[in-house]
C-alpha positions as CSV (number, residue, x, y, z in Angstrom):
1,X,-161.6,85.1,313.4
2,X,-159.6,88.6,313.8
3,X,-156.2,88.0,312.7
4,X,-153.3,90.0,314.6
5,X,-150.3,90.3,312.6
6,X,-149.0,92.4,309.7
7,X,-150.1,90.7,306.3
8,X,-147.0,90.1,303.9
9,X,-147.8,87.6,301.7
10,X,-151.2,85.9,300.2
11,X,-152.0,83.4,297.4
12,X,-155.3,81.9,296.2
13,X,-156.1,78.6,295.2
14,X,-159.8,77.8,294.4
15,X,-162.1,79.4,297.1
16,X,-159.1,79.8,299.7
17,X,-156.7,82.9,300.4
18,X,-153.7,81.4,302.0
19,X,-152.4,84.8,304.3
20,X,-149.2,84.9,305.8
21,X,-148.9,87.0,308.7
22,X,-145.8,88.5,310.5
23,X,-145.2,89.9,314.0
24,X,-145.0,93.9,313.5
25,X,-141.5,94.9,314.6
26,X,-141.0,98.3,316.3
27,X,-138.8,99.7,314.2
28,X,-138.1,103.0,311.9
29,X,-140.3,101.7,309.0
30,X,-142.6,100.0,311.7
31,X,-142.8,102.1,314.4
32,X,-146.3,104.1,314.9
33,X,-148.8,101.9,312.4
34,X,-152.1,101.7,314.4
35,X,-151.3,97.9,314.3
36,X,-148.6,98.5,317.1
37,X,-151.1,100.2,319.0
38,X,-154.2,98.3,319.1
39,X,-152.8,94.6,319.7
40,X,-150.5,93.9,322.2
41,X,-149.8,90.2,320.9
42,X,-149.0,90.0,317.1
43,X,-149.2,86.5,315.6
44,X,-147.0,84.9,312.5
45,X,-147.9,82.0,310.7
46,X,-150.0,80.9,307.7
47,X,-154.0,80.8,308.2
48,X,-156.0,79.4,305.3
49,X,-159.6,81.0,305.1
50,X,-162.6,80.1,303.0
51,X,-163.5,83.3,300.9
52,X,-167.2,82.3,300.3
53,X,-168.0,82.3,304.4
54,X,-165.2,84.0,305.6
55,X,-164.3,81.0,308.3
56,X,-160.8,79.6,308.8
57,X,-160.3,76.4,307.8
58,X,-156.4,76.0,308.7
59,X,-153.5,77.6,310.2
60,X,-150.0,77.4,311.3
61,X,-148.9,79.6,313.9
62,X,-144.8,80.0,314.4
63,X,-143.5,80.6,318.0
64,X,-140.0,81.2,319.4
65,X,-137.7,83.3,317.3
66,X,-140.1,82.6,314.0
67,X,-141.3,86.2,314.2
68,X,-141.8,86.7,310.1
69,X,-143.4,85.8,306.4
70,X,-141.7,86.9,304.0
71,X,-144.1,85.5,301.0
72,X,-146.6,82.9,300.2
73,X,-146.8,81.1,297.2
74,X,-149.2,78.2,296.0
75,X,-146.6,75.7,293.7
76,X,-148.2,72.9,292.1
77,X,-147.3,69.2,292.6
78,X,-145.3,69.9,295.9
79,X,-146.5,68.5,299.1
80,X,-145.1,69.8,303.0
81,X,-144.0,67.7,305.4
82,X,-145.1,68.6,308.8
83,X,-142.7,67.0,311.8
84,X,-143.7,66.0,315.1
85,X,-141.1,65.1,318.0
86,X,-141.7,60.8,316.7
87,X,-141.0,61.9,313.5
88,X,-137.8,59.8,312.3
89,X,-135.8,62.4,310.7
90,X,-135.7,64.2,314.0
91,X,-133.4,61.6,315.4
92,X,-130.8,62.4,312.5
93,X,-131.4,66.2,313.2
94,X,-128.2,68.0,314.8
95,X,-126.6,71.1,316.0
96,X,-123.5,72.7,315.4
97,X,-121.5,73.9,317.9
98,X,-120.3,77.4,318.1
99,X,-116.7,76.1,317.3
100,X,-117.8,74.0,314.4
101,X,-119.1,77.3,312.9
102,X,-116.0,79.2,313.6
103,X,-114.6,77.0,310.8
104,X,-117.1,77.6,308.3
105,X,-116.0,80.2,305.5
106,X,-115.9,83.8,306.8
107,X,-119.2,85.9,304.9
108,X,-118.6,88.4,302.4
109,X,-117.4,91.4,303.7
110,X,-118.6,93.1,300.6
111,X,-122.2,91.6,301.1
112,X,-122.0,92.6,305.1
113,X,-121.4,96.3,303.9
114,X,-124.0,96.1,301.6
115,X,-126.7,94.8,304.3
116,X,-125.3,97.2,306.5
117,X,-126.4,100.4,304.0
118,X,-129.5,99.2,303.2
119,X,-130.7,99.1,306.7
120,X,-129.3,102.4,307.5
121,X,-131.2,103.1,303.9
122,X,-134.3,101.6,305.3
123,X,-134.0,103.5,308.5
124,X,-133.6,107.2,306.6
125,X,-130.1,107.7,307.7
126,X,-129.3,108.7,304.2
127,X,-126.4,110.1,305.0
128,X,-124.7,107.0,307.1
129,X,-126.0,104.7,304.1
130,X,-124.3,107.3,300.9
131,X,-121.2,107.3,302.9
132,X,-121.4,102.9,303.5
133,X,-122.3,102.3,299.6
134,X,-119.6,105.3,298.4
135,X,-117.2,102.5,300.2
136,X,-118.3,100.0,298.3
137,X,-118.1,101.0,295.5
138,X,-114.5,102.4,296.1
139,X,-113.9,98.9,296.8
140,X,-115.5,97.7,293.9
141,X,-116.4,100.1,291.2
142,X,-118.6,97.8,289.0
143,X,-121.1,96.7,291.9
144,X,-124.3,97.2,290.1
145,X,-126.4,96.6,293.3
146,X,-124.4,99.2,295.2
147,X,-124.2,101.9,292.5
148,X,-128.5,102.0,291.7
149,X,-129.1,101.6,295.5
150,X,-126.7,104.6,296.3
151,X,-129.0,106.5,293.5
152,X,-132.3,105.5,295.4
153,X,-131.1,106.9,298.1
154,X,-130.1,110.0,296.8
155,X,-133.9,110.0,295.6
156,X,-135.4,109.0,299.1
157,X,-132.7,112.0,300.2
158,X,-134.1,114.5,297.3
159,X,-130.8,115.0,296.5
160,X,-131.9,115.3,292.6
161,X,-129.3,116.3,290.9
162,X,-126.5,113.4,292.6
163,X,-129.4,110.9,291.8
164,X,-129.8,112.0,288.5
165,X,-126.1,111.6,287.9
166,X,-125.5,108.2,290.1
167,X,-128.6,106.6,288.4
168,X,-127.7,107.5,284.6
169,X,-124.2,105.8,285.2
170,X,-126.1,102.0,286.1
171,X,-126.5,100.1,283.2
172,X,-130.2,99.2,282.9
173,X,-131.3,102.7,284.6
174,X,-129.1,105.6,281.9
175,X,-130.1,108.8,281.7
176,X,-133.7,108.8,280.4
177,X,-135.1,106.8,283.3
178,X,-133.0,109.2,285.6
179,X,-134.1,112.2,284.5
180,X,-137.5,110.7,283.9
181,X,-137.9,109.9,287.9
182,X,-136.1,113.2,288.6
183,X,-139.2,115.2,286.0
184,X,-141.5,112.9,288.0
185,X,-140.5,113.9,292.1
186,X,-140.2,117.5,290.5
187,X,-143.3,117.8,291.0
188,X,-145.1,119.0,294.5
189,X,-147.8,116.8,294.7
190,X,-145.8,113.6,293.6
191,X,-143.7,113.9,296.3
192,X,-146.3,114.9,299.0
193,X,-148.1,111.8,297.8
194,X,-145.1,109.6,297.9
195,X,-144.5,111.4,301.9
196,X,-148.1,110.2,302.5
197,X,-147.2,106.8,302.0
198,X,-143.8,106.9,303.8
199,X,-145.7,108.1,306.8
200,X,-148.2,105.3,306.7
201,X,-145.5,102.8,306.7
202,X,-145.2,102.1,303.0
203,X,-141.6,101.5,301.5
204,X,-140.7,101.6,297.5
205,X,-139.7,98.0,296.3
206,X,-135.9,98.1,294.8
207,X,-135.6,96.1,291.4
208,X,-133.2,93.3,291.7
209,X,-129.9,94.2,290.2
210,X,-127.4,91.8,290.2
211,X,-124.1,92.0,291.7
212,X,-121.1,89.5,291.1
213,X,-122.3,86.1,290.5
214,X,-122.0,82.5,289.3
215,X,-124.4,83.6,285.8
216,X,-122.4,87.2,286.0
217,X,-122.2,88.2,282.5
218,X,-124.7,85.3,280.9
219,X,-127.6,86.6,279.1
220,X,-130.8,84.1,279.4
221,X,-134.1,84.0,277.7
222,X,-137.4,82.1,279.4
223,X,-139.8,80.6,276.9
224,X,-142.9,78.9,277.8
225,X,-145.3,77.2,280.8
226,X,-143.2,76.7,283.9
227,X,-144.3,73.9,286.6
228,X,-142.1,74.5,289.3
229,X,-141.8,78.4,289.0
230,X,-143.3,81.5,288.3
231,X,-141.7,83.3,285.5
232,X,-141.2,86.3,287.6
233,X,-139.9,84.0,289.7
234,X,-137.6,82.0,288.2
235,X,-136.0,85.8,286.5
236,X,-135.5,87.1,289.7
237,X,-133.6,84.3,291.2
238,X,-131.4,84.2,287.8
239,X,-130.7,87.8,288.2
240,X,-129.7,87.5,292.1
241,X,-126.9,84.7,290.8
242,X,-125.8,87.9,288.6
243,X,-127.3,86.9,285.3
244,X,-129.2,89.1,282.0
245,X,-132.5,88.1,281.4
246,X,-133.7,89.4,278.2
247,X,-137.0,88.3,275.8
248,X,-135.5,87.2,272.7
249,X,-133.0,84.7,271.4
250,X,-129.8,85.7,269.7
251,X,-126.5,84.7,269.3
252,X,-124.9,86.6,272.1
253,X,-128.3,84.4,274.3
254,X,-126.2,82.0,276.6
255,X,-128.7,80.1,277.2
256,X,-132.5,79.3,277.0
257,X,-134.8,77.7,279.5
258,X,-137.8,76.1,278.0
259,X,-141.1,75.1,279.5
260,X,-143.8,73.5,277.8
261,X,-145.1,75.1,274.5
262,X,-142.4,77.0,274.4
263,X,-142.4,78.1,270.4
264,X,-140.4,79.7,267.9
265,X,-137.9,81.1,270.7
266,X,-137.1,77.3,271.0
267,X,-136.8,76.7,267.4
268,X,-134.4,80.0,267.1
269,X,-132.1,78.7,269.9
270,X,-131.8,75.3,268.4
271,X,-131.0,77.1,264.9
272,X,-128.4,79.2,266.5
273,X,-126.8,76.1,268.6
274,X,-127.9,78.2,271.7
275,X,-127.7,75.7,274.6
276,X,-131.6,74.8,276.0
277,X,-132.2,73.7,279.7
278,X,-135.5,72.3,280.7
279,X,-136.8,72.9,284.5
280,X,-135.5,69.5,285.7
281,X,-131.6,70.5,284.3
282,X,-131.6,74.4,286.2
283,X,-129.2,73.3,288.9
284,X,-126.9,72.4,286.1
285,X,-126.5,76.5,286.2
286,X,-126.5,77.0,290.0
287,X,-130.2,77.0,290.1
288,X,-132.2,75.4,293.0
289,X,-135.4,74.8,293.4
């Protein structure tokens, strides 16, 4: 089966890739892949395909305004539930009305502004997107996640010398990474690789820096076999709620989140009275499975 549809996530379990596909949207970062010209109707869904023959076993396809896939990932001991029109819980199933959501609490203008540089980012108007996160940070001069995005850009700008400066002033980056990247891009044939891959459609990940959050200024450790998460996991979503993930227990450690076998990191934070939460307690700290 030929599958039409940008691949953006995949996970394995036994002999079976589990691909999610997304509608290619004509965009900046989009626009020109030979994807968008050879197939008129993209698809976006999740397919399941034996490995071994090469045959698909499964699939659901998404319609209407589903037009994306962000991820796909395999979690143990969790089951979906797939809904049909005689399903019960449709009956209790409801829509707000446009005036019901008027009342709801305004969004973040901050976060708007923020959204609003990174697409202009995304869509190399590096200029528009300086000026945007510039405001931001006017407004709010400790925003990490506006301060190291405004030093990407003035990489993706090759402005060197601004990103040097803007990316040694975000804690977590400081000058050795800076001038490290700014050593690396120095280089011709760095950057004419890294061109290469912007003209193919490729964008550079951004690392998850937190801004203002309920863990904002919490440092947590992660020790041993998680069920419910991946460890990446699990630290970027405690980092997105503003939080320090380090590796090691101390006393400034706020708190530590133990799996199974978790070890002498366990020990040490029962030692130094550091408070431990197991999977089940993580919503005690605003996390959510």
């Amino acid at each position: 089966m030929i599958f039409a549809g940008f691949a953006r996530g995949l996970d394995f379990v036994d002999r079976y890739a589990i691909i999610g596909l997304s509608q290619v949207r004509e965009s900046a970062v989009f626009a020109g892949l030979p994807l968008t010209r050879r197939v008129e109707e993209r698809r976006s869904g999740v397919w399941v395909v034996d490995i071994e023959n090469g045959n698909t076993v499964a699939f659901i396809e998404f319609i209407g305004n589903v037009q994306e896939v962000f991820a796909v990932q395999v979690l143990p001991h969790r089951y979906p539930a797939l809904l049909d029109l005689d399903t019960p819980l449709i009956a209790t199933t409801y829509e707000l009305p446009d005036d019901a959501l008027a009342e709801l609490a305004a969004p973040d203008p901050v976060q708007a502004a923020l959204d609003k540089a990174t697409r202009e980012h995304l869509d190399s108007r590096f200029d528009e997107a300086i000026a945007d996160y510039r405001a931001i940070i006017g407004q709010q001069p400790e925003h990490r996640m506006a301060s190291h995005r405004l030093g990407l850009c003035f990489v993706d700008a090759q402005r060197w010398d601004e990103a040097v400066e803007q990316l040694s002033a975000v804690d977590g980056v400081g000058p050795t990474i800076a001038n490290a990247l700014h050593e690396w891009f120095g280089v011709d044939w760095h950057a004419a690789v890294v061109d290469k891959w912007e003209r193919a459609g490729v964008r550079m990940a951004d690392a998850v820096v937190a801004g203002p959050g309920p863990l904002t200024g919490k440092t947590i450790v992660i020790t041993g076999t998680l069920t419910g998460w991946s460890r990446d996991g699990l630290t970027e979503r405690l980092q997105e709620l503003g939080a320090k993930v380090t590796g090691s227990v101390s006393k400034k450690t706020d708190y530590l989140i133990a799996g199974e076998n978790a070890g002498s990191k366990y020990a040490k934070a029962e030692s130094l009275g550091v408070p431990i939460l197991s999977e089940d307690r993580l919503a005690e700290i605003g996390v959510e499975a």
